[in-house]
ModelCIF file with pLDDT and N, C-alpha, C, O atoms, coordinates in Angstrom:
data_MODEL
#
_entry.id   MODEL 
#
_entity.id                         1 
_entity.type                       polymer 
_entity.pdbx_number_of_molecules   1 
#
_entity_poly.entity_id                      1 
_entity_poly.type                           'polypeptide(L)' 
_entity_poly.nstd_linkage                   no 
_entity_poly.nstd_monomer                   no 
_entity_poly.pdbx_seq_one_letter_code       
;(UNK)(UNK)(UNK)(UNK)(UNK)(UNK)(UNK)(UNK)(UNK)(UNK)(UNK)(UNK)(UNK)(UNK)(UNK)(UNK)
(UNK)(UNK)(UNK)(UNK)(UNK)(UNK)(UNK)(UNK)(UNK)(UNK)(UNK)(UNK)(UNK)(UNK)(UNK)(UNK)
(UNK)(UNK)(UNK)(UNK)(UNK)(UNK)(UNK)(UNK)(UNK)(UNK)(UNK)(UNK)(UNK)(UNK)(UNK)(UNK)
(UNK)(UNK)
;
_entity_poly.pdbx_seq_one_letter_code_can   XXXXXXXXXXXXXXXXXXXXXXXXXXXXXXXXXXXXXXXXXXXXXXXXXX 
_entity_poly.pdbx_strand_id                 A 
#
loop_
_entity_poly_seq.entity_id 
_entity_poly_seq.num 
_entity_poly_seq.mon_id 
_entity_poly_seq.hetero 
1 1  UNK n 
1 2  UNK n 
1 3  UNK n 
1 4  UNK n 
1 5  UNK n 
1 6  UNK n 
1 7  UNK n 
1 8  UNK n 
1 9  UNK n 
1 10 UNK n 
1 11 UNK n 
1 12 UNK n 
1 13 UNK n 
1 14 UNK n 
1 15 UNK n 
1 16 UNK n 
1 17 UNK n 
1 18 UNK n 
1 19 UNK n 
1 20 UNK n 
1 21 UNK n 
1 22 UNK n 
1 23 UNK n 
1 24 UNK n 
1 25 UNK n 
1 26 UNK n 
1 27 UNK n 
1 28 UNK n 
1 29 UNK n 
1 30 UNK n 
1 31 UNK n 
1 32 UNK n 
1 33 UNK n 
1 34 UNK n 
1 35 UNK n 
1 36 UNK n 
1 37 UNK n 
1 38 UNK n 
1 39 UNK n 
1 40 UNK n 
1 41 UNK n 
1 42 UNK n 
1 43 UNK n 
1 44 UNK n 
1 45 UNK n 
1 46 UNK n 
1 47 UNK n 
1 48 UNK n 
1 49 UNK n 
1 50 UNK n 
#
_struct_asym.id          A 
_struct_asym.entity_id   1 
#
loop_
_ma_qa_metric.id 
_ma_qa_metric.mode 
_ma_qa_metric.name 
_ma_qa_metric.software_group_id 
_ma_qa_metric.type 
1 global pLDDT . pLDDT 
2 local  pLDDT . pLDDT 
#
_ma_qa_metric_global.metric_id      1 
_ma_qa_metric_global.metric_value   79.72 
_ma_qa_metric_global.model_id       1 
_ma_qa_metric_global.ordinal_id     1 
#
loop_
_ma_qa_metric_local.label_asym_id 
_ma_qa_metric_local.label_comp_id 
_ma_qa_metric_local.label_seq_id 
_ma_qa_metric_local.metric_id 
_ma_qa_metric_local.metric_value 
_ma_qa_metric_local.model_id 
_ma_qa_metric_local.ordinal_id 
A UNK 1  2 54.00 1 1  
A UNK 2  2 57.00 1 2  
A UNK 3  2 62.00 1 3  
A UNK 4  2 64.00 1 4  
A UNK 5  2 69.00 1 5  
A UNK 6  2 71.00 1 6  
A UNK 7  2 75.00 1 7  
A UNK 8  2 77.00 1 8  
A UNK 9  2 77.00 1 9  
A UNK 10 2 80.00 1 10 
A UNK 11 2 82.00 1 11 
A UNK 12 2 82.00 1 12 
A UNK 13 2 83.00 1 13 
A UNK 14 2 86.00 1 14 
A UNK 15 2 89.00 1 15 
A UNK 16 2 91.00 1 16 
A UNK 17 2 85.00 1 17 
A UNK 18 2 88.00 1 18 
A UNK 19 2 92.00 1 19 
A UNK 20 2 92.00 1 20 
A UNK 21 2 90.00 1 21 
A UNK 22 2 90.00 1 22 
A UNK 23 2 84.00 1 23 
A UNK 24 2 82.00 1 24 
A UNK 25 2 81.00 1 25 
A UNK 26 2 80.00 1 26 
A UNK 27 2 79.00 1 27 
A UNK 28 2 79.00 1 28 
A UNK 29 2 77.00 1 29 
A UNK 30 2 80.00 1 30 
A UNK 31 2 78.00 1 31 
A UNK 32 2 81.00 1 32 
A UNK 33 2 84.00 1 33 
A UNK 34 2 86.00 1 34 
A UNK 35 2 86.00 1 35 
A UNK 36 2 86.00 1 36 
A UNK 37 2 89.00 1 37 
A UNK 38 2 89.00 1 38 
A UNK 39 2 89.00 1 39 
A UNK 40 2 86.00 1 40 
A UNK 41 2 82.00 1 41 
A UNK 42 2 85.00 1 42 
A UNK 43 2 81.00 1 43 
A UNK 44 2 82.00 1 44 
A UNK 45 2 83.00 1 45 
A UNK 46 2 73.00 1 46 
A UNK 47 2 69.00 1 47 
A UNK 48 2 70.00 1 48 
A UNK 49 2 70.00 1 49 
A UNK 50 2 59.00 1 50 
#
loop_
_atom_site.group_PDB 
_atom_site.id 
_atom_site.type_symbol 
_atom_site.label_atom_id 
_atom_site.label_alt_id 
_atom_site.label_comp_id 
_atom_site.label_asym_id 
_atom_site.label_entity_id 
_atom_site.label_seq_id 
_atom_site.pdbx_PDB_ins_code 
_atom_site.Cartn_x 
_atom_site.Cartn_y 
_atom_site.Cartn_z 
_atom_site.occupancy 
_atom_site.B_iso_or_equiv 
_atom_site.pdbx_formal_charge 
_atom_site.auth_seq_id 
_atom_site.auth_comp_id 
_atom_site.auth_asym_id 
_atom_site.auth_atom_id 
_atom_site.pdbx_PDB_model_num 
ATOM 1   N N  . UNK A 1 1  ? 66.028 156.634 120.665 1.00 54.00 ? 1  UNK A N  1 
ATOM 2   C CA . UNK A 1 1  ? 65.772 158.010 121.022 1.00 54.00 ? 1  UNK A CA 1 
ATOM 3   C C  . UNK A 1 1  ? 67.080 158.772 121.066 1.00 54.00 ? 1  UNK A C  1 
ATOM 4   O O  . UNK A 1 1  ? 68.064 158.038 120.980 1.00 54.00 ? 1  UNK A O  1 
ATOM 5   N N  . UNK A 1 2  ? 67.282 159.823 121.157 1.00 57.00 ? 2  UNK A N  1 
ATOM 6   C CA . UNK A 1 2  ? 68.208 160.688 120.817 1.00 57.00 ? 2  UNK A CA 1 
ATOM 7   C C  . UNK A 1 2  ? 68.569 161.068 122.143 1.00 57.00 ? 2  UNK A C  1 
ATOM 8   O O  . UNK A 1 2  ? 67.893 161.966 122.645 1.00 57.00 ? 2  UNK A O  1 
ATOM 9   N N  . UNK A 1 3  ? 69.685 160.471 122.953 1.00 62.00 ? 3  UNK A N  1 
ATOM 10  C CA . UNK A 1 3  ? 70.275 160.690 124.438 1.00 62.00 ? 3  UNK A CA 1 
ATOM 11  C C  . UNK A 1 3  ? 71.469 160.867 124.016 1.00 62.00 ? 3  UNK A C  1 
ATOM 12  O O  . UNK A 1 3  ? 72.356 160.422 124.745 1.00 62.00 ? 3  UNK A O  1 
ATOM 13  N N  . UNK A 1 4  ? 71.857 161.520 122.799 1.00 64.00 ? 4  UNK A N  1 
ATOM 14  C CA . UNK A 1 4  ? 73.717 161.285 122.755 1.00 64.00 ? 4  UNK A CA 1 
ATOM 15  C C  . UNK A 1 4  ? 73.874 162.765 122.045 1.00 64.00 ? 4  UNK A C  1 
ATOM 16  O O  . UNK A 1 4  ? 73.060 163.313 121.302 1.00 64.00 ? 4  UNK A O  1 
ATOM 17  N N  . UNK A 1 5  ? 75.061 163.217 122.453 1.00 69.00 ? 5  UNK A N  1 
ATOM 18  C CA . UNK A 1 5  ? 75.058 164.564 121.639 1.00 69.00 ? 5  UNK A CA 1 
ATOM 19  C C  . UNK A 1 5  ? 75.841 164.304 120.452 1.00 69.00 ? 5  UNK A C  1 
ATOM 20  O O  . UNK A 1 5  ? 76.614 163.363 120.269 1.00 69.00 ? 5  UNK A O  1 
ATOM 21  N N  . UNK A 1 6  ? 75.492 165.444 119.506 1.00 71.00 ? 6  UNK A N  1 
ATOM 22  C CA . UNK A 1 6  ? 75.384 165.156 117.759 1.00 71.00 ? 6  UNK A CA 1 
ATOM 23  C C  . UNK A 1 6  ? 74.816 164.071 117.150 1.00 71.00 ? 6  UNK A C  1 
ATOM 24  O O  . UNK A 1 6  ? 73.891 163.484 117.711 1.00 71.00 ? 6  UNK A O  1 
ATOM 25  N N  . UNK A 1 7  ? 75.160 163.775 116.263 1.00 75.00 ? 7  UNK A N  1 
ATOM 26  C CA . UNK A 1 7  ? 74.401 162.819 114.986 1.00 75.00 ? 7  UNK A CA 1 
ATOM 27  C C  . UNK A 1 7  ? 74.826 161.401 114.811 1.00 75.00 ? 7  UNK A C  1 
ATOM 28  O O  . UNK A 1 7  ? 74.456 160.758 113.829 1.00 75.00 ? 7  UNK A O  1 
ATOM 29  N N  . UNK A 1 8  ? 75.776 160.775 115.954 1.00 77.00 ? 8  UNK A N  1 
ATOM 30  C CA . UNK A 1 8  ? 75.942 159.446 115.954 1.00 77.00 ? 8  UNK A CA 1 
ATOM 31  C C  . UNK A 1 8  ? 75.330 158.603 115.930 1.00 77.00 ? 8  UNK A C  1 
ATOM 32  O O  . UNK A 1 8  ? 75.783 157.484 115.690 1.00 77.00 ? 8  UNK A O  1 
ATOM 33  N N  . UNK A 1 9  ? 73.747 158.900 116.235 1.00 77.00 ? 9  UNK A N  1 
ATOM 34  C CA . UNK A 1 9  ? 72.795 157.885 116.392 1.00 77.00 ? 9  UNK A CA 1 
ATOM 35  C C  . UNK A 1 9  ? 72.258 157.467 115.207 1.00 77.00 ? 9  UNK A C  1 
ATOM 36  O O  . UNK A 1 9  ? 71.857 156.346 114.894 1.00 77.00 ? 9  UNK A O  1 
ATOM 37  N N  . UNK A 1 10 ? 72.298 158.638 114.482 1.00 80.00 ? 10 UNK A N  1 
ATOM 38  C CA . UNK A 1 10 ? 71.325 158.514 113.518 1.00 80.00 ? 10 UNK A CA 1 
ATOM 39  C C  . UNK A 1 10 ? 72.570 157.399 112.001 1.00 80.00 ? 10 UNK A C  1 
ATOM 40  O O  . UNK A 1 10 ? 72.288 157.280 110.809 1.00 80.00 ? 10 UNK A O  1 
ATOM 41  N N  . UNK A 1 11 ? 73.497 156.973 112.539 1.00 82.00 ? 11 UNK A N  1 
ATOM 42  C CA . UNK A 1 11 ? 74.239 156.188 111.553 1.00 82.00 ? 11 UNK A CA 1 
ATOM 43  C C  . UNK A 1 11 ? 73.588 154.557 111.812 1.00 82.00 ? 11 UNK A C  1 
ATOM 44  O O  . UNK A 1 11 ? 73.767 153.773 110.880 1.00 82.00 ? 11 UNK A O  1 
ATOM 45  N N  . UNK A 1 12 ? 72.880 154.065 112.989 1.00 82.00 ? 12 UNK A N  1 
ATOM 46  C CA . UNK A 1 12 ? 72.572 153.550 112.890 1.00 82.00 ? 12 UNK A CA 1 
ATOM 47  C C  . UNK A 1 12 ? 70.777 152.759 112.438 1.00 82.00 ? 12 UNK A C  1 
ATOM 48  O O  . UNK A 1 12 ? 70.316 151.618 112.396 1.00 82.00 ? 12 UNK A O  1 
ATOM 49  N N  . UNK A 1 13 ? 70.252 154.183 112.174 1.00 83.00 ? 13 UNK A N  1 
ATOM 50  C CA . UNK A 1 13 ? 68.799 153.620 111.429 1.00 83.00 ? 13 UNK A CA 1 
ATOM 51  C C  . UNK A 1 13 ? 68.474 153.276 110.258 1.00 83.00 ? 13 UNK A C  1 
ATOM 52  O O  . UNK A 1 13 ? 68.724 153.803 109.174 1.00 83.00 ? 13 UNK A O  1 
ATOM 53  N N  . UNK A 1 14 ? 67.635 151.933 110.652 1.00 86.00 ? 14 UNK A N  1 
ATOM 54  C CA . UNK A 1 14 ? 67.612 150.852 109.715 1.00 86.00 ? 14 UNK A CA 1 
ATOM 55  C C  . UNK A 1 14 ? 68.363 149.693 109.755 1.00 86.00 ? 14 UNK A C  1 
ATOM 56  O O  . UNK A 1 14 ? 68.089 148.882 108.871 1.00 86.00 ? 14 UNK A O  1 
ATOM 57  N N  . UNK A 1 15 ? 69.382 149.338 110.664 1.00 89.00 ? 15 UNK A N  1 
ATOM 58  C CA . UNK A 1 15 ? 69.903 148.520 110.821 1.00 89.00 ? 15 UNK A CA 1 
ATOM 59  C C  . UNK A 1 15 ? 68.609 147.519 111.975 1.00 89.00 ? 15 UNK A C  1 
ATOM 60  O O  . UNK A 1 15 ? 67.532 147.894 112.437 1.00 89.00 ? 15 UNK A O  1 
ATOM 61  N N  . UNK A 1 16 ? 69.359 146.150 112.110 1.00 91.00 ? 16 UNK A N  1 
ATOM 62  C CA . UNK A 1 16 ? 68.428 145.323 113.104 1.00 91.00 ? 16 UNK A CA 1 
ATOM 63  C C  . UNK A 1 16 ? 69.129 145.587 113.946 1.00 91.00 ? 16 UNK A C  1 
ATOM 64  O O  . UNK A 1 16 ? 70.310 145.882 113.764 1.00 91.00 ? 16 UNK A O  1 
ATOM 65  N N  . UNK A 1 17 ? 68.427 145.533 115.332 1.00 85.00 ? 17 UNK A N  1 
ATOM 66  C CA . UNK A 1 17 ? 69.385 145.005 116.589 1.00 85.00 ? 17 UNK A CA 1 
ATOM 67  C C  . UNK A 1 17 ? 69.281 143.957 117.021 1.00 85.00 ? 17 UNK A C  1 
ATOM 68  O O  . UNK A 1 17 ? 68.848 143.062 116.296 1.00 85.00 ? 17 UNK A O  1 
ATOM 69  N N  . UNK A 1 18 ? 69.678 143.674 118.495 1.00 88.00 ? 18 UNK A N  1 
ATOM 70  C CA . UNK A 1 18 ? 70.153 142.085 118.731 1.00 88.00 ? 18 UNK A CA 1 
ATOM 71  C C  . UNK A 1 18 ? 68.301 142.100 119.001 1.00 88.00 ? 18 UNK A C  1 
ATOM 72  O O  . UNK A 1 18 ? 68.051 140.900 118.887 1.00 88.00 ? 18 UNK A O  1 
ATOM 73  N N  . UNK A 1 19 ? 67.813 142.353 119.104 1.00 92.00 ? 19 UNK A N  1 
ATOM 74  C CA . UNK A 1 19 ? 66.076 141.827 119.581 1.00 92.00 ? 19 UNK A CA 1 
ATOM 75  C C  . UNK A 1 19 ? 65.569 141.068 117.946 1.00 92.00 ? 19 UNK A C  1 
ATOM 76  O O  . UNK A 1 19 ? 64.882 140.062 117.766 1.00 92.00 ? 19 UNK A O  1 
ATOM 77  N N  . UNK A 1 20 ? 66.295 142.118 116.791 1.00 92.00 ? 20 UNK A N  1 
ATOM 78  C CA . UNK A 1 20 ? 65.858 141.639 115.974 1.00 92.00 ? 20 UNK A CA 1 
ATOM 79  C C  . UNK A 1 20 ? 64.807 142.554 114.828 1.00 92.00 ? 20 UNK A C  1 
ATOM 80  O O  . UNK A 1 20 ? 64.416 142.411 113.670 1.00 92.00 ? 20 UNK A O  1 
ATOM 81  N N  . UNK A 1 21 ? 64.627 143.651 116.056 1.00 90.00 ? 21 UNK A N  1 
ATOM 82  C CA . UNK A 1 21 ? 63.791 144.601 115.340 1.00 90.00 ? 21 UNK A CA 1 
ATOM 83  C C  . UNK A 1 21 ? 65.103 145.934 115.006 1.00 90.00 ? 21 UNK A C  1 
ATOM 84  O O  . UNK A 1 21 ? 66.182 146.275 115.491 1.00 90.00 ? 21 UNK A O  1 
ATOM 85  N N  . UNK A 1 22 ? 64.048 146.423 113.702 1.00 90.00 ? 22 UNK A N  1 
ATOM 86  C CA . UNK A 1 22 ? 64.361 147.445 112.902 1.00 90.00 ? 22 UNK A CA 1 
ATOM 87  C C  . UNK A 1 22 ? 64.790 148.862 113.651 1.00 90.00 ? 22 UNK A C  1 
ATOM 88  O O  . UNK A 1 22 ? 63.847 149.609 113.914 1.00 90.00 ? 22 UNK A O  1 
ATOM 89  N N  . UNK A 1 23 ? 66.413 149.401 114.102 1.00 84.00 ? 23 UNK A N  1 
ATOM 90  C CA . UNK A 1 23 ? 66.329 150.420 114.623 1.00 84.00 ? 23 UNK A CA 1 
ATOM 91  C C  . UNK A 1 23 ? 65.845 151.745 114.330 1.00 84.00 ? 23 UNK A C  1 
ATOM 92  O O  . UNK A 1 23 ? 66.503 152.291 113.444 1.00 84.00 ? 23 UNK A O  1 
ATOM 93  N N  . UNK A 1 24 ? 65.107 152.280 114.695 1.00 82.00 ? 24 UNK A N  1 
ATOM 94  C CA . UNK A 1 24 ? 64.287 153.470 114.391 1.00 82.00 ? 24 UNK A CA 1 
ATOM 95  C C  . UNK A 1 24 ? 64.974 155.160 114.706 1.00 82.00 ? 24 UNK A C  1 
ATOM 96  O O  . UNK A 1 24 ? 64.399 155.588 115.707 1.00 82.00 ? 24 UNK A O  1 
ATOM 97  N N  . UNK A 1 25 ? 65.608 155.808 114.372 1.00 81.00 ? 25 UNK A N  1 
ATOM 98  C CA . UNK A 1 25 ? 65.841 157.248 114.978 1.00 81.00 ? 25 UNK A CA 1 
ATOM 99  C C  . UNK A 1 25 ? 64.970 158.318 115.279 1.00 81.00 ? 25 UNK A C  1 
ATOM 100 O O  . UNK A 1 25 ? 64.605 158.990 114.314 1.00 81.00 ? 25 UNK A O  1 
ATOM 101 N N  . UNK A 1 26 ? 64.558 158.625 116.388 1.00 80.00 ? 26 UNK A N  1 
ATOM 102 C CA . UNK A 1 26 ? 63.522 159.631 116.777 1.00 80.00 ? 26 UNK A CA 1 
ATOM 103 C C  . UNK A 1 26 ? 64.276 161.009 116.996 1.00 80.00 ? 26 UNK A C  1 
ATOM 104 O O  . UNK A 1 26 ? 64.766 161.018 118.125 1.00 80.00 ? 26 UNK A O  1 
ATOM 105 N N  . UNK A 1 27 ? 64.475 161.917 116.448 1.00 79.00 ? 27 UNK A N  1 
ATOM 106 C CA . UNK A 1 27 ? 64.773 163.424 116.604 1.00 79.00 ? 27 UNK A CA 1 
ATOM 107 C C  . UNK A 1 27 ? 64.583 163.832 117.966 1.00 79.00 ? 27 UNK A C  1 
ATOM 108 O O  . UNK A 1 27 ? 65.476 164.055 118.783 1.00 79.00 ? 27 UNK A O  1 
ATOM 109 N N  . UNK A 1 28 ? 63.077 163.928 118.180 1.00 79.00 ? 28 UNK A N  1 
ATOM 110 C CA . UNK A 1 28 ? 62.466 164.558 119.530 1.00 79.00 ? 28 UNK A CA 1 
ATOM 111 C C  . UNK A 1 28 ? 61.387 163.925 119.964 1.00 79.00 ? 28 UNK A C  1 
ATOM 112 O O  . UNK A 1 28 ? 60.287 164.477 119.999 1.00 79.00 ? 28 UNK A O  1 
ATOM 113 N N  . UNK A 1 29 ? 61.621 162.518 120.395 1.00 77.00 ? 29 UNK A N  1 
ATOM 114 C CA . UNK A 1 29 ? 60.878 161.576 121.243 1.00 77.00 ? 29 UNK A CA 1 
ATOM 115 C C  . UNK A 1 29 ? 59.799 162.484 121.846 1.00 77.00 ? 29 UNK A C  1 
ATOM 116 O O  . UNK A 1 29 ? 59.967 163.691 122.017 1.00 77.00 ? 29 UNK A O  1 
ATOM 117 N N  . UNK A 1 30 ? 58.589 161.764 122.179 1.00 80.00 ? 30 UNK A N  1 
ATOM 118 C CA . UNK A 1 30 ? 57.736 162.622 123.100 1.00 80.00 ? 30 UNK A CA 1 
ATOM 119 C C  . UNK A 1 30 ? 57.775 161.189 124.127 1.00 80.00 ? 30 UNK A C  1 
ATOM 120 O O  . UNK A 1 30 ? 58.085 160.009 123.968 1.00 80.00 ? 30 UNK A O  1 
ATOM 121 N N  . UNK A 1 31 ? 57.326 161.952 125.133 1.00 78.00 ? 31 UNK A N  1 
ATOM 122 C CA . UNK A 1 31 ? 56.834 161.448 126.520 1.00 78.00 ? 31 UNK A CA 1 
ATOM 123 C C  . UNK A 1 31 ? 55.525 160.072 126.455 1.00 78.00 ? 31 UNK A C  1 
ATOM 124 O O  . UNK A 1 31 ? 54.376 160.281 126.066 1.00 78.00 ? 31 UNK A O  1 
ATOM 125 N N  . UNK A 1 32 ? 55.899 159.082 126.798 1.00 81.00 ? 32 UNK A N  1 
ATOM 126 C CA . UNK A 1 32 ? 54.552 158.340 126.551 1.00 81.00 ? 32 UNK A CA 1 
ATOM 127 C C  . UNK A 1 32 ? 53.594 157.823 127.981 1.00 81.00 ? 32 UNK A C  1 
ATOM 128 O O  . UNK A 1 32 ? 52.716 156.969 128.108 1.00 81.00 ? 32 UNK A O  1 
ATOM 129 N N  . UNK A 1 33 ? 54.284 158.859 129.015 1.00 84.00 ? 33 UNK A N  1 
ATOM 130 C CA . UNK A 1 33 ? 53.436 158.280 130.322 1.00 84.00 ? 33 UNK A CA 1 
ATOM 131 C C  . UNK A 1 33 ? 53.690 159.706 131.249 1.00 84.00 ? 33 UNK A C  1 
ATOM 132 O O  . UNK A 1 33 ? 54.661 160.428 131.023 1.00 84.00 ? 33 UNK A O  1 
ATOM 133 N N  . UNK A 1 34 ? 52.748 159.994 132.254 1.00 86.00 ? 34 UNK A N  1 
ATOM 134 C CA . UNK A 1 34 ? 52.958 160.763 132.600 1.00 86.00 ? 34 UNK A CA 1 
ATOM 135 C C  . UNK A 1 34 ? 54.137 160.572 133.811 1.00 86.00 ? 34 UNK A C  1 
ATOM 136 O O  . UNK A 1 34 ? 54.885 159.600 133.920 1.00 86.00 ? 34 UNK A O  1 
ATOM 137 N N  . UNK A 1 35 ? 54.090 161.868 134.763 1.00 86.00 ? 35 UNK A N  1 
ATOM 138 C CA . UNK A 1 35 ? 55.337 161.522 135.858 1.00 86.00 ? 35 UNK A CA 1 
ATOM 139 C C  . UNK A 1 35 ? 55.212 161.046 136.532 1.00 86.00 ? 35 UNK A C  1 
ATOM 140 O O  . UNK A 1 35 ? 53.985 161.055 136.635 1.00 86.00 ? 35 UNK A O  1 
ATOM 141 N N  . UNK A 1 36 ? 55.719 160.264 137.571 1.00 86.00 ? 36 UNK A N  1 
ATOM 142 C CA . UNK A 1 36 ? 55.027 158.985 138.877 1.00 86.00 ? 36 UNK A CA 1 
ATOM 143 C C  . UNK A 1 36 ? 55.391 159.762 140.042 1.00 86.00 ? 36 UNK A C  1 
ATOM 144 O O  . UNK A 1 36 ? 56.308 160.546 140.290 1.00 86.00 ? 36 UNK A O  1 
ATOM 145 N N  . UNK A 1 37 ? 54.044 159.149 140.912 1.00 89.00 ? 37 UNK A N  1 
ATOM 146 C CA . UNK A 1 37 ? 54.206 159.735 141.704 1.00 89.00 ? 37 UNK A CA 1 
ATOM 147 C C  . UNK A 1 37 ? 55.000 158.494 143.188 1.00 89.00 ? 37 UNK A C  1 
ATOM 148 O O  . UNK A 1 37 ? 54.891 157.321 143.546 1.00 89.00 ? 37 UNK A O  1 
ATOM 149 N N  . UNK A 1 38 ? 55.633 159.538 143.520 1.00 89.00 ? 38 UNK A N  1 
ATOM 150 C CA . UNK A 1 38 ? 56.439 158.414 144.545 1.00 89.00 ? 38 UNK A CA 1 
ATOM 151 C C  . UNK A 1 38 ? 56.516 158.783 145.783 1.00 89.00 ? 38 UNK A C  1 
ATOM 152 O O  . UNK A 1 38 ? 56.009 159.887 145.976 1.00 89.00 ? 38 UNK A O  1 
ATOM 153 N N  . UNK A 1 39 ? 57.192 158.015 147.176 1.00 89.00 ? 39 UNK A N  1 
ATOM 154 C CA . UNK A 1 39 ? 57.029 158.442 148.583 1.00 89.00 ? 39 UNK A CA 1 
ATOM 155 C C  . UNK A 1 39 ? 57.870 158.781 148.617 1.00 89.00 ? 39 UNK A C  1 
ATOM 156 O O  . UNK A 1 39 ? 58.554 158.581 147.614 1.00 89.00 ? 39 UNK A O  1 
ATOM 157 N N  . UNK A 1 40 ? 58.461 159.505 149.697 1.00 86.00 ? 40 UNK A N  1 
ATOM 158 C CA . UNK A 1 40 ? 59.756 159.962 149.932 1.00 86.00 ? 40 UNK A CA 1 
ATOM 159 C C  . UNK A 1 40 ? 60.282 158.560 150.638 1.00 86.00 ? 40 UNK A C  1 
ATOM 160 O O  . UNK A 1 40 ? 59.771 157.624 151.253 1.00 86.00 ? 40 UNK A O  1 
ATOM 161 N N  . UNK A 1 41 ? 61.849 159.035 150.110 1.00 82.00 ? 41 UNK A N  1 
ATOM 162 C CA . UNK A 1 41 ? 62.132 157.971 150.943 1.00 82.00 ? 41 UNK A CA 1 
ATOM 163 C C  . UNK A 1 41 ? 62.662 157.957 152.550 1.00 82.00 ? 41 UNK A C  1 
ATOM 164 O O  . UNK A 1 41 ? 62.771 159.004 153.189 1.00 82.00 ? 41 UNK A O  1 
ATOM 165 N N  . UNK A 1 42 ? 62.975 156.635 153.111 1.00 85.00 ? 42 UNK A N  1 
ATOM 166 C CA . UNK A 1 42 ? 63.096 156.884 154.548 1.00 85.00 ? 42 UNK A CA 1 
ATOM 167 C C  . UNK A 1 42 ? 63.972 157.967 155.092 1.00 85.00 ? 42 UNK A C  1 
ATOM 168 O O  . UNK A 1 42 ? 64.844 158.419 154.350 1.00 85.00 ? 42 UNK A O  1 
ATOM 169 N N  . UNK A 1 43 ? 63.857 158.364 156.123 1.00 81.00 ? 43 UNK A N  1 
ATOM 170 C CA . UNK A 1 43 ? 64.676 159.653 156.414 1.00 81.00 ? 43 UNK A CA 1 
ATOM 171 C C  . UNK A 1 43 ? 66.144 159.310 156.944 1.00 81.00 ? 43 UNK A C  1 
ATOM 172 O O  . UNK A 1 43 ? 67.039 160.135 157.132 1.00 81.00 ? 43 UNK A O  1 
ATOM 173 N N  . UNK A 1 44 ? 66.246 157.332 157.237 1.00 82.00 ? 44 UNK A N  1 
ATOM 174 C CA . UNK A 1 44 ? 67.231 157.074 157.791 1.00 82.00 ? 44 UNK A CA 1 
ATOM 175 C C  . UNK A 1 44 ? 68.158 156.542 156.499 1.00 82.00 ? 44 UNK A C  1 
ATOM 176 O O  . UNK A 1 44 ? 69.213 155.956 156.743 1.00 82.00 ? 44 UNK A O  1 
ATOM 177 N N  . UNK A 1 45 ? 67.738 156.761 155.146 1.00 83.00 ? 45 UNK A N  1 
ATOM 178 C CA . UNK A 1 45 ? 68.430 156.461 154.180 1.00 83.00 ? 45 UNK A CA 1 
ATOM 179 C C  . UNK A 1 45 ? 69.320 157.743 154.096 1.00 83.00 ? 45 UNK A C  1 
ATOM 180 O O  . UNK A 1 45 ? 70.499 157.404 154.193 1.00 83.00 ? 45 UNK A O  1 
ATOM 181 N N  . UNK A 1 46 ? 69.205 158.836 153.979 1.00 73.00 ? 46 UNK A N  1 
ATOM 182 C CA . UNK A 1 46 ? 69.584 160.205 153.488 1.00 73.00 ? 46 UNK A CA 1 
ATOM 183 C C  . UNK A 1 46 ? 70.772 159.710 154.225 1.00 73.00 ? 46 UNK A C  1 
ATOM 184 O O  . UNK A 1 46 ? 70.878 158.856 155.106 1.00 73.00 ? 46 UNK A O  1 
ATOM 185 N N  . UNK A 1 47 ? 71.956 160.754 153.414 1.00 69.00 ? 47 UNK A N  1 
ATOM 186 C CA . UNK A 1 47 ? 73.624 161.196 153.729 1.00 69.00 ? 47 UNK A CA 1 
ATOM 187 C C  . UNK A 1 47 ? 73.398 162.343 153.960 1.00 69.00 ? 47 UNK A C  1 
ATOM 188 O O  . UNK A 1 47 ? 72.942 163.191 153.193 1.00 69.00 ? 47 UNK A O  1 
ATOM 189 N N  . UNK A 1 48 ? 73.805 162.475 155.400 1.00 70.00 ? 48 UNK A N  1 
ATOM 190 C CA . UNK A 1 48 ? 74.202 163.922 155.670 1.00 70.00 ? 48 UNK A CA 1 
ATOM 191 C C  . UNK A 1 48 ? 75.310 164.593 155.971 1.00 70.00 ? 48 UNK A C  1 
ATOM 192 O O  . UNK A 1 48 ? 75.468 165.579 156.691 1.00 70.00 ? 48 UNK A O  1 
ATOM 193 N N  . UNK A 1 49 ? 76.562 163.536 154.932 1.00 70.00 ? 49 UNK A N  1 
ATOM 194 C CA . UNK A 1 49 ? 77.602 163.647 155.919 1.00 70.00 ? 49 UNK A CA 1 
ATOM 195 C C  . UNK A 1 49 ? 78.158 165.000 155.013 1.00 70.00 ? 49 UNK A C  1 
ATOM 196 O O  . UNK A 1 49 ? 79.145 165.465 155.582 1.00 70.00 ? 49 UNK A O  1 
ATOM 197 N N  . UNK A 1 50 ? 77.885 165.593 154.046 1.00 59.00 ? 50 UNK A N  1 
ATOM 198 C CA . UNK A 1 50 ? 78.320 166.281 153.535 1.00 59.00 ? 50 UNK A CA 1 
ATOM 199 C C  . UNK A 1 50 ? 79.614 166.811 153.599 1.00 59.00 ? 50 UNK A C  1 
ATOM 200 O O  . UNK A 1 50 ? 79.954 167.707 152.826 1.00 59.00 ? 50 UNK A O  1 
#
């Protein structure tokens, strides 16, 4: 997926990687799950030392 700025990524599609599979370049990935939902966390974790 495309997390790097400019076109460096794309020098590597078509090559294998170490898994073995074929690297692929995606332009503009889409989303394949929606957003999770989560708890807050404990209130005695937070920094407030600002």
């Amino acid at each position: 997926m495309n997390f790097s700025d400019g076109d460096g990524s794309k020098a590597f599609e078509g090559q294998i990687a170490r898994d073995g599979e074929k690297f692929t370049y995606q332009e503009n990935p889409e989303a394949m799950s929606s957003i999770p939902h989560i708890k807050p966390a404990d209130p005695k974790l937070h920094n407030d030392q600002g």
